[in-house]
N, C-alpha and C positions, 0 to 999 in steps of 0.2 A: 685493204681499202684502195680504191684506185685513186690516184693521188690526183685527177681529170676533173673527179667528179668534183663538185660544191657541197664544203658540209653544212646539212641540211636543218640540223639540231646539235647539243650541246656533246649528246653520244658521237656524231659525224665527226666532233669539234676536238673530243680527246682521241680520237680514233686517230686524228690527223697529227696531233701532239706527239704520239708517241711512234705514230711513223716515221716523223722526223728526226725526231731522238734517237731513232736506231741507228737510223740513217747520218749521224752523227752531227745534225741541225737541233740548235737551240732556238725552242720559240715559245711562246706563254698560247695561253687560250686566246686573250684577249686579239695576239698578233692572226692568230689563224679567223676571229670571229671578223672583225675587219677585213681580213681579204673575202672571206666567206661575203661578209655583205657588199663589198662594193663590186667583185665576180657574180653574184647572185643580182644585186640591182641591174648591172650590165644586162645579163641575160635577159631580165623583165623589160627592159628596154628595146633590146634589139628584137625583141619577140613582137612587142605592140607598132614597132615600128617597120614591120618584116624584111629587117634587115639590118648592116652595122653602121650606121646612120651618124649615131652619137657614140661619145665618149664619155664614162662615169670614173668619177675621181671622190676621193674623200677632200673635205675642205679641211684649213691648216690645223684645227681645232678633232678630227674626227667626228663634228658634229651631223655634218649637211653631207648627202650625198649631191653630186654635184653634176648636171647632165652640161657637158660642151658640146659645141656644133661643129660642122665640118673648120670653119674658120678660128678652132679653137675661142669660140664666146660663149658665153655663159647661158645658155639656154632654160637653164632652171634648177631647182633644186629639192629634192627630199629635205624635210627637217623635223625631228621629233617634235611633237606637243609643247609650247612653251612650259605647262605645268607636268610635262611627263617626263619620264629617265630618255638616255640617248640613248639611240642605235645597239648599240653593243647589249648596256644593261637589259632591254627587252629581249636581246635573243638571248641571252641569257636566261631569265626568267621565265619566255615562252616563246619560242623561234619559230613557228608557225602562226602569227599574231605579228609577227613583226613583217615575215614574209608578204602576209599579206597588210599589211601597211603599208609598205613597200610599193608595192602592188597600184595601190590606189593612190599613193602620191607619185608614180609615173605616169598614173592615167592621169592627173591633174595638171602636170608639167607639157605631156605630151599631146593631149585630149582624147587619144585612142584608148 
């Protein structure tokens, strides 16, 4: 597995677990699924935006992805469904569903 890429699904997710492991790094899924998604929102962003414009951070809870501006402000934010699971839980359950949730709450934040 190239350790570069973003894992993609929950296979990418153990794949990446136990890389680290070998590699004699302790990490759960959950740690890897969180970098996965705020590396992965990144990308979505700097992609609609064709270029690295903003900064994506998770907020203090791992709730909201969180898009800052050049002047480190708050420019906007992903946030799961009020009545839906967070971030994590969905990739969990279906990571190509969340991807693209993902997806459409940067084009909301960003308008592109």
């Amino acid at each position: 597995m190239d350790v570069e890429k973003i894992p993609e699904d929950m296979q990418d997710v153990r794949d990446r677990v136990a890389l680290m492991a070998g590699r004699g790094f302790t990490v759960s899924e959950e740690d890897v699924i969180k970098e996965a998604l705020k590396a992965g929102f990144q990308s979505i962003v700097d992609e609609k935006m064709d270029g690295n414009y903003y900064t994506v951070r998770w907020d203090e809870k791992f709730n909201a992805l969180q898009i800052l501006g050049m002047d480190n402000e708050l420019v906007g934010s992903a946030v799961p469904k009020e009545d839906g699971p967070d971030f994590i839980k969905q990739f969990e359950a279906n990571a190509t569903n969340t991807w693209y949730a993902l997806d459409k709450e940067a084009l909301k934040v960003i308008g592109r």
